[in-house]
C-alpha positions in Angstrom: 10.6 2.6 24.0 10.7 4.5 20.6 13.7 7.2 20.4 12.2 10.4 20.2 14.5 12.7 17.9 14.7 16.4 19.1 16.1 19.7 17.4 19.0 19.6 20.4 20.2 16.5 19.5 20.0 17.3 16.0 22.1 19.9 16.6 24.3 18.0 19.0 25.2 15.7 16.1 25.9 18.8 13.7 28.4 20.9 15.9 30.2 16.9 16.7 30.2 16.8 12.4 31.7 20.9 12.1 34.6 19.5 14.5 35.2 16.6 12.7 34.6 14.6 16.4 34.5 11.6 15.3 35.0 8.8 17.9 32.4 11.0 20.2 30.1 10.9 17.2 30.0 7.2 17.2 29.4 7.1 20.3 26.4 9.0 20.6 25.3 7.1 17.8 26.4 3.4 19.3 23.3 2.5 20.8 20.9 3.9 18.5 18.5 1.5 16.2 19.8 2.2 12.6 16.2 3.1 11.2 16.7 6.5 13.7 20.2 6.5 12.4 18.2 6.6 9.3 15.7 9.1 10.0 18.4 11.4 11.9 20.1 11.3 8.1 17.3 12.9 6.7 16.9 15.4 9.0 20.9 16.4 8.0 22.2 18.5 5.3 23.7 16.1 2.4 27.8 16.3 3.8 26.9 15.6 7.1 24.5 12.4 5.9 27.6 11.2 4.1 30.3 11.8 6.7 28.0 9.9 9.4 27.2 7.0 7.0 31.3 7.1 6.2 31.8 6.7 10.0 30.0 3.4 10.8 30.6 0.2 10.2 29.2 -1.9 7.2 27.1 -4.4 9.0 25.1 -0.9 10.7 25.5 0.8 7.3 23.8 -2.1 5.3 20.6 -1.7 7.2 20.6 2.1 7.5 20.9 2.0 3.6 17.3 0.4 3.7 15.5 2.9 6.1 16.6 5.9 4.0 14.6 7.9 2.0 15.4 6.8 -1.3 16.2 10.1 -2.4 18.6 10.5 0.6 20.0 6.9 -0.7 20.8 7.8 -4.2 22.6 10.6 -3.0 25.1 8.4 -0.9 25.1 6.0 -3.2 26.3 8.4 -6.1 29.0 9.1 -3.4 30.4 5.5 -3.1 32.2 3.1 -5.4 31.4 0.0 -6.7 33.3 -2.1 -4.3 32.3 -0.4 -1.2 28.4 -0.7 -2.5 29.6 -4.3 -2.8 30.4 -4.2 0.7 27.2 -2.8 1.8 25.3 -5.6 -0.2 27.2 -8.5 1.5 25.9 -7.8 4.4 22.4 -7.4 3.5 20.0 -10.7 2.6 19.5 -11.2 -1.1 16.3 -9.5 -1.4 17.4 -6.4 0.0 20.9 -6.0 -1.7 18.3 -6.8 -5.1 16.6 -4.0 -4.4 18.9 -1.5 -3.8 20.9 -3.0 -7.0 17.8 -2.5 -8.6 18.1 1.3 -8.2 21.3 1.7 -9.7 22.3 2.8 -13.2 22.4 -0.6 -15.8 26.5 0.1 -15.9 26.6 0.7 -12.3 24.9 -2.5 -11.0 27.3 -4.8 -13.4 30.1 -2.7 -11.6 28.7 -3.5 -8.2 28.0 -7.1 -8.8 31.3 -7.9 -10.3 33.0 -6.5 -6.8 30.2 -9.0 -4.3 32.9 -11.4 -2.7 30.5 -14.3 -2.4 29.8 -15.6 -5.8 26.8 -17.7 -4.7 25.4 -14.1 -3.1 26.1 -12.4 -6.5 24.1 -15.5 -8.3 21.3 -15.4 -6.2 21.1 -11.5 -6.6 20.8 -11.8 -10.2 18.7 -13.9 -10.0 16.2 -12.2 -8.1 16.5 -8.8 -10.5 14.9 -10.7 -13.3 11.6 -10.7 -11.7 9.3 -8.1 -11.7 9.4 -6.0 -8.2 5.7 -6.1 -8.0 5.5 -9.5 -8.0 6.2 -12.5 -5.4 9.3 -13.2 -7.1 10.3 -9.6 -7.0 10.0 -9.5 -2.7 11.4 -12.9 -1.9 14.8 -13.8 -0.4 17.1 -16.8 -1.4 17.9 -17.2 2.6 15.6 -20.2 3.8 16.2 -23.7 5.1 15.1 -26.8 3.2 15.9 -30.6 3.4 15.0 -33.2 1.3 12.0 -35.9 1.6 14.6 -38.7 1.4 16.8 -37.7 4.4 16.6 -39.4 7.8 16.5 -36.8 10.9 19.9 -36.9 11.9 21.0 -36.0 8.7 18.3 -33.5 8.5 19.5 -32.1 11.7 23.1 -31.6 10.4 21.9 -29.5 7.3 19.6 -27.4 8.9 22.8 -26.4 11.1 24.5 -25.3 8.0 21.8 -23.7 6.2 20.8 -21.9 9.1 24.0 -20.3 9.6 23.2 -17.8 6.6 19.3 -17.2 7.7 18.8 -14.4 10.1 15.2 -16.3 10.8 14.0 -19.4 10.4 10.7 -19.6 10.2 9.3 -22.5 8.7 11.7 -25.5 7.4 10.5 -26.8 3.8 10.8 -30.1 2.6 11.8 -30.8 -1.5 12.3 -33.7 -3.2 15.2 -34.4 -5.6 14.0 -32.1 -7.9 14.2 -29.5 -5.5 10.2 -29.2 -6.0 8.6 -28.3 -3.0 6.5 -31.0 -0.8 5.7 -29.6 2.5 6.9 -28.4 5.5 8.6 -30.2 8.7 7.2 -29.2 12.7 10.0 -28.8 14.5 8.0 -30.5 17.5 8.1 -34.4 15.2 11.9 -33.5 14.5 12.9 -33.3 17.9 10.1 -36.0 19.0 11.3 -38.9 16.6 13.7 -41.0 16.0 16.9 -39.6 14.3 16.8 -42.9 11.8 13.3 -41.8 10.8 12.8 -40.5 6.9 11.4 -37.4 6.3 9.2 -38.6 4.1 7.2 -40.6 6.9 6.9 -37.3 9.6 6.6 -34.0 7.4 3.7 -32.3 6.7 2.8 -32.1 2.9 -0.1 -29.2 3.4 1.6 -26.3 2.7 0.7 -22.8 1.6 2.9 -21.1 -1.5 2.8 -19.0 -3.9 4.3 -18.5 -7.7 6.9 -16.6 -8.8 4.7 -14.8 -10.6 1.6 -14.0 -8.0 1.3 -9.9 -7.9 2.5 -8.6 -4.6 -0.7 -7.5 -2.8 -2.4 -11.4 -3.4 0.9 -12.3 -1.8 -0.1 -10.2 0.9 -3.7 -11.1 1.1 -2.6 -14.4 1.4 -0.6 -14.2 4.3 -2.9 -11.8 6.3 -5.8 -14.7 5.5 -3.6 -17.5 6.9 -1.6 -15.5 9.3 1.4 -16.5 7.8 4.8 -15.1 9.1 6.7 -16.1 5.7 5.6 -18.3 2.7 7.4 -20.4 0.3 7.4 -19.5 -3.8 7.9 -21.7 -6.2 8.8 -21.6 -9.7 6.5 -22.8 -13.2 7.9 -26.6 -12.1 7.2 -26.2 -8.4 10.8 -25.9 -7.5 11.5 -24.1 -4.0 13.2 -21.0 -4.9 12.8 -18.6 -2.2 10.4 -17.4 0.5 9.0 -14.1 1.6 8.9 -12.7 5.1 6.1 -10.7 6.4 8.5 -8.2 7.1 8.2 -7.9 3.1 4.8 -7.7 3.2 4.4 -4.7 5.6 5.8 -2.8 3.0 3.5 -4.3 0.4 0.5 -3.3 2.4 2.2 0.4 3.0 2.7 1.2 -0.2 -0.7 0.3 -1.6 -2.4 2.1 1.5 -0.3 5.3 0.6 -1.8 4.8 -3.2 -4.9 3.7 -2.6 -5.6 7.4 -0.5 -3.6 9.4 -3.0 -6.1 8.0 -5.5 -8.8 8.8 -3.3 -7.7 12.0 -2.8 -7.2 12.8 -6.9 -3.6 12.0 -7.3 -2.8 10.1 -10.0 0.4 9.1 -9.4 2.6 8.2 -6.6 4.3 11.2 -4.9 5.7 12.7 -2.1 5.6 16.4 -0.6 9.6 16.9 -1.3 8.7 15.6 -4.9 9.0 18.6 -8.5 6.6 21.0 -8.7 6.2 19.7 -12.0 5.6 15.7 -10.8 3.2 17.5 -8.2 1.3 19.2 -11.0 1.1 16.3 -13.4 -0.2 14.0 -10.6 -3.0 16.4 -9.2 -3.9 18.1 -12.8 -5.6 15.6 -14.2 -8.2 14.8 -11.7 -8.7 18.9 -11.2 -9.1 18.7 -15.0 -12.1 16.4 -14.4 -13.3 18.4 -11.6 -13.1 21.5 -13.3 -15.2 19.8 -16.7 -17.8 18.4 -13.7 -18.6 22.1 -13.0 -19.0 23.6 -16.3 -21.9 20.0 -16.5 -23.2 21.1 -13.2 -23.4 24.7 -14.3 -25.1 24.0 -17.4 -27.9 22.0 -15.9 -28.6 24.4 -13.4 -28.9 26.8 -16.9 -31.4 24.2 -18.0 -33.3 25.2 -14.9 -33.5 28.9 -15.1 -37.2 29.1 -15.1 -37.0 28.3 -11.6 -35.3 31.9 -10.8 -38.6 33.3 -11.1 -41.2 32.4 -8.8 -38.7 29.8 -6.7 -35.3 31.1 -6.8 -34.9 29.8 -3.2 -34.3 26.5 -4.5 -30.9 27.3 -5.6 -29.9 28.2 -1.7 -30.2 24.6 -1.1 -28.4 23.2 -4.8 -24.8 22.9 -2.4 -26.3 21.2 0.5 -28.0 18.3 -2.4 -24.6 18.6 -3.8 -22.8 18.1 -0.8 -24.7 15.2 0.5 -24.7 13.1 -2.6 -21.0 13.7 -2.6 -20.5 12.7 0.7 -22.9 9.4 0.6 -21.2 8.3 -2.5 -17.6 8.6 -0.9 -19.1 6.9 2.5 -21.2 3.5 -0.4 -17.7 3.7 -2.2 -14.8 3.5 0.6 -17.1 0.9 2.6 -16.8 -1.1 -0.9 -13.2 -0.8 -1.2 -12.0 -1.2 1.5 -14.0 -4.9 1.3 -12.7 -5.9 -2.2 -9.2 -4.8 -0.3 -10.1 -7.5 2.4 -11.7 -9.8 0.1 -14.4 -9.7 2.5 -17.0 -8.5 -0.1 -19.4 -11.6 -1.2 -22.8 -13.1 -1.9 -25.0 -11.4 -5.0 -24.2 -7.6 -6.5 -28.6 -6.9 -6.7 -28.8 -7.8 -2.7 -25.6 -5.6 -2.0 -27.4 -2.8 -4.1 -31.0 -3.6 -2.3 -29.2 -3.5 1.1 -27.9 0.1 0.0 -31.1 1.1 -0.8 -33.0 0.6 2.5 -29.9 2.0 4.7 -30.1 5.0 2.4 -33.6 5.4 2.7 -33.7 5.3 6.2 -30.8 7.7 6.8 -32.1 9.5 3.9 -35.8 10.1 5.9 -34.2 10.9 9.2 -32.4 13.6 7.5 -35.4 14.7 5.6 -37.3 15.3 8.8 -34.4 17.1 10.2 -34.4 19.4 7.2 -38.0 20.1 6.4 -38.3 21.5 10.9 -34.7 23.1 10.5 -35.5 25.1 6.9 -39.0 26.3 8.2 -38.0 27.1 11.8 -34.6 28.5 11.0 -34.7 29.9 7.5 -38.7 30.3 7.2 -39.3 28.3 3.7 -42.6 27.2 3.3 -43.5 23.3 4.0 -44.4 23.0 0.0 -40.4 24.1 -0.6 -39.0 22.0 2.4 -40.7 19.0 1.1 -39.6 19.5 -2.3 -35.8 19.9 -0.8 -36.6 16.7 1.3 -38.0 14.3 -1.1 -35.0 15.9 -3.4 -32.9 14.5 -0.7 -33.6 11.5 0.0 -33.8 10.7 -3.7 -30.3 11.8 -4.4 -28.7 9.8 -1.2 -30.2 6.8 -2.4 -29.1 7.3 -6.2 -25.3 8.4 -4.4 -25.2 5.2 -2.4 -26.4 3.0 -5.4 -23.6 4.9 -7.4 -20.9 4.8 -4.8 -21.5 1.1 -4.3 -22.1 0.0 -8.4 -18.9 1.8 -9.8 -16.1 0.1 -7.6 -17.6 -3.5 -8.0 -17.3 -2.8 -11.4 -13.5 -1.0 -11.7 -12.5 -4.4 -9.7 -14.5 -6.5 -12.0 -12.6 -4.6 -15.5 -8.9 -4.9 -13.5 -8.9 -0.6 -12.4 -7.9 0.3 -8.8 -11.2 0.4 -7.1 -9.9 2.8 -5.1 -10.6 5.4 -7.8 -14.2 5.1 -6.9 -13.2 7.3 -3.7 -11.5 10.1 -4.6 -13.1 12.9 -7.3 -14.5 10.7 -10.0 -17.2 9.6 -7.5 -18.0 13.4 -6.1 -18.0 14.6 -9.5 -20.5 12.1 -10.8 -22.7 12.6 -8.0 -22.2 16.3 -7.6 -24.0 16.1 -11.6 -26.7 13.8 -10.5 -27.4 15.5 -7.6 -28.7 18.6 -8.8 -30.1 17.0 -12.1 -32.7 14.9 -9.3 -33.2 18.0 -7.3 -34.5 20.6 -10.1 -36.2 18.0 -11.8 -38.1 16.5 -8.9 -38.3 20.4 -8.0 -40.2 21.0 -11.5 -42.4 18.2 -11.3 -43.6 18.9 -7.5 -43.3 23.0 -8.1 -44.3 22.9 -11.6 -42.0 26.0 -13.2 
């Protein structure tokens, strides 16, 4: 059951912190998963995070120091010294101790690392801060068990006991040769099935999936949600075995590019958070009301362009924001249905039968609504049928150009290497917001004739 954190207890812990009550405070706290422990940090003033994170052990402090807001983490960390970082980091797995190394000062992380008690923990650290943090090298962990092709099962046995002493999950067991390159993977149902004087070589399984140092972080992840993988092996440019990633890993992966993928969509340009600067606020949302704001003064000056219609039809420009709204609307609907199929990898077969596909579902919705609006502006606002069909063939025009648009312009963002997911957010209103009203006055001209 999921530990609901109230204002009470909140200030339960606070008055315990005020009277320096410190064995009570650790017992409330005993039982408690250390991602509330986190959260309940947050929630604190800066002293009181500290003095509760000073309070608990290491092994509970190590994972805490994961679940905190990374502001809220730079802030204790700025509070301890190298060694008792160090201390921290020795009890966390190598690919979490990299990242939070990772978000020191250059001076500080040499500091840190020269305190880590196990040397080998240190290497393997290192190791992984070379890589970049987008990238499958950049999520993995050294912690994994492997044996080699050319060990019989007893033996096999005996160093899987070892090595699994410093995993906190086995998932899979990898087989290397004695170049440490990676051949398969061994079912723990033949090792405890066959004889212990069997060889390796005759019972493992050399279909196995990987991935390269190198591979970006999000194929990583489509990768594993394609083959349902709960960790995967990555290799180096030789094929060496030189970690694996865990699909706790992953979650995060698919998190963070959620949480970008709908600020783009939304016109943010960067990635931020509500506690972030005004000023890294305003130079994340500017730019995209920037484009907005140009996208009106084009939309005003077209509807210049059609001034003549003032005259003898100015209820035409009553309906310019429903046309503008809709085309809007059916370009964001074409556009996120797109994305969120190249995100999936589920998008395939020929672009022109996509786009052909788009235009007979936009013609029929396109129709429907057309009926609906040429009985609803006669009966409800009184236009003549001559205007309402105008409006109508107007609108079923500009839904099927918005749907064409909406589905065109993220195929080809993916094709150049940009974020589809740009194709969401304001570039796709904007465009259609122009090409809305250009269709409606000129179709309006041509059927009106002003």
């Amino acid at each position: 059951m999921e530990f609901k954190i109230s204002r009470d207890f909140i200030a339960q812990i606070e008055q315990l912190i005020s009277e320096n009550r410190e064995k009570e405070l650790q017992d409330l706290l005993h039982d408690l998963h250390y991602a509330d422990i986190a959260e309940i940090m947050g929630d604190l003033d800066d002293s009181e995070a500290i003095y509760i994170f000073h309070i608990l052990d290491s092994e509970k402090t190590a994972e805490i120091l994961l679940e905190l807001d990374e502001e809220v983490r730079e802030k204790i960390l700025r509070e301890l010294s190298p060694k008792e970082i160090a201390e921290e980091l020795d009890e966390l797995s190598t690919d979490d101790a990299a990242d939070i190394i990772a978000e020191l000062p250059q001076e500080r992380k040499e500091e840190v690392i020269s305190e880590l008690v196990d040397v080998e923990h240190a290497k393997d650290i290192v190791d992984l801060l070379r890589y970049d943090e987008d990238s499958a090298g950049g999520l993995m962990g050294k912690e994994l068990v492997k044996v080699n092709e050319n060990w019989n099962v007893l033996t096999c046995v005996k160093e899987m006991r070892e090595q699994a002493a410093n995993v906190q999950r086995v998932h899979s067991i990898y087989v290397v040769d004695d170049e440490n390159r990676l051949k398969g993977r061994l079912s723990l149902k033949d090792l405890l099935t066959t004889s212990t004087k069997t060889p390796i070589s005759e019972v493992y399984i050399p279909k196995v999936d990987f991935v390269k140092v190198d591979t970006p972080d999000v194929e990583v992840a489509r990768i594993m949600q394609k083959y349902d993988l709960e960790a995967i092996p990555v290799v180096d440019e030789l094929g060496r075995l030189v970690g694996r990633i865990t699909i706790d890993d992953i979650v995060d992966v698919i998190k963070e590019e959620a949480d970008k993928d709908y600020q783009l969509a939304a016109g943010i340009s960067q990635d931020v958070e509500a506690d972030d600067s005004i000023i890294e606020l305003t130079r994340a949302r500017l730019p995209w009301l920037v484009l907005a704001l140009l996208g009106g003064f084009i939309s005003v000056r077209l509807l210049n362009t059609f001034s003549g219609a003032m005259d003898n039809h100015k209820e035409l420009f009553f309906f310019t924001p429903l046309i503008a709204a809709m085309a809007g609307n059916v370009g964001v609907q074409s556009s996120a249905i797109i994305v969120q199929g190249l995100a999936n990898n589920t998008i395939s077969g020929s672009l022109w039968r996509r786009l052909v596909k788009e235009i007979l579902l936009s013609l029929l919705n396109g129709s429907l609504l057309a009926l609906i609006l040429i009985a609803g502006s006669h009966i409800v606002l009184g236009v003549s049928y001559e205007l309402g069909l105008t409006v109508s063939v107007s609108l079923v025009s500009v839904i099927i150009i918005a749907s064409l648009i909406g589905t065109f312009i993220p195929i080809f963002l993916n094709k150049v290497g940009i974020d589809p997911a740009l194709a969401t957010g304001p570039f796709i209103t904007t465009s259609n917001d122009i090409c809305g009203i250009l269709i409606y006055f000129t179709i309006a001209k041509i059927i009106l004739g002003f």
